[in-house]
C-alpha positions, 0 to 999 in steps of 0.5 A: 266222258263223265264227270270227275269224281270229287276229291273228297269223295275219294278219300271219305266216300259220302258226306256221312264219312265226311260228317263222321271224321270231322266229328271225331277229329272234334271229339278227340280234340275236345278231350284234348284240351280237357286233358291239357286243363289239368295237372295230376298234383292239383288238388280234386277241387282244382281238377274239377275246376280246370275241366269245368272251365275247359270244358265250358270253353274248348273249342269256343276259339276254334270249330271244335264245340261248333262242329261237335254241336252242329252236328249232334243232330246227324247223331239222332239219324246215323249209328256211326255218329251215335257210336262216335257221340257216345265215346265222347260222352263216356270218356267226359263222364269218365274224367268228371268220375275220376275227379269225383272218386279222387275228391271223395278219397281225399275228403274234399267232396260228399257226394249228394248222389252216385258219383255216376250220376253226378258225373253224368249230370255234369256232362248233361249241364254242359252240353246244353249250356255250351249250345247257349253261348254257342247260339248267343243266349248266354255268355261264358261267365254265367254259363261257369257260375251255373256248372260251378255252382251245381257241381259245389251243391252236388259235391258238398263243396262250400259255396264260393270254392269251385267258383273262385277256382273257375273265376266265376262268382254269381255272374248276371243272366245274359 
């Protein structure tokens, strides 16, 4: 008589489907706090602000950013995980796009760039920033003052706006 078959082997197949659904349980929940950070009558600065932190900060209490992170490899090797990391990545561009057009209508922001190109770029930072505090090398406060500080020179924002907002001002290097 053989071996039974594993449960989770039934329900997923393989370790890459395993992999895959709790990367994309991950991902939705990561847009999930996004979307819960901000309210529609705040102000373009006040969004940005909000998603910057939220985005810097989600899933840090939970697996989310960890599964989301330590996984990013498989990415490099598996098209289902690429496929899945590219939707996460163009839906944040997406929400960083939205503010940035709705700042600019409103007079709030000048871009410096593309609007894309920001948007891009503000994924780009957060990403690697959040790898820091998930590996230790920097703590939550600094990593705030580096997105904000970025996104205000981007932006046209006066200095110490985007900061206050975020609750983060000119912390030390940890």
């Amino acid at each position: 008589m053989g071996a039974a078959e594993p449960s989770w082997s039934r329900s997923f197949g393989s370790h890459a489907e395993i992999i895959a659904a709790a990367v994309r349980a991950s991902s939705s929940r990561f847009l999930e706090k996004l979307a819960e950070s901000v309210d529609p009558d705040m102000s373009p600065t006040a969004r940005l602000a909000a998603v910057m932190s939220a985005g810097t900060t989600a899933g840090l209490d939970d697996d989310v950013s960890r599964i989301l992170y330590e996984y990013w490899p498989h990415m490099l090797r598996d098209p289902e995980q690429r496929r899945i990391q590219d939707e996460l990545t163009s839906a944040q561009e997406q929400i960083y796009r939205d503010i940035i057009d709705a700042g600019t209508r409103s007079g709030e922001f000048s871009p410096l760039l593309d609007p894309a190109k920001i948007a891009r770029t503000l994924v780009a930072q957060e990403d690697g920033l959040v790898m820091d505090v998930l590996a230790g090398s920097a703590g939550s406060e600094y990593v705030l003052d580096l997105m904000g500080s970025l996104a205000s020179a981007l932006l046209g924002l006066p200095a110490g706006a985007l900061l206050e907002r975020m609750g983060a001002r000119s912390a030390p290097a940890t």
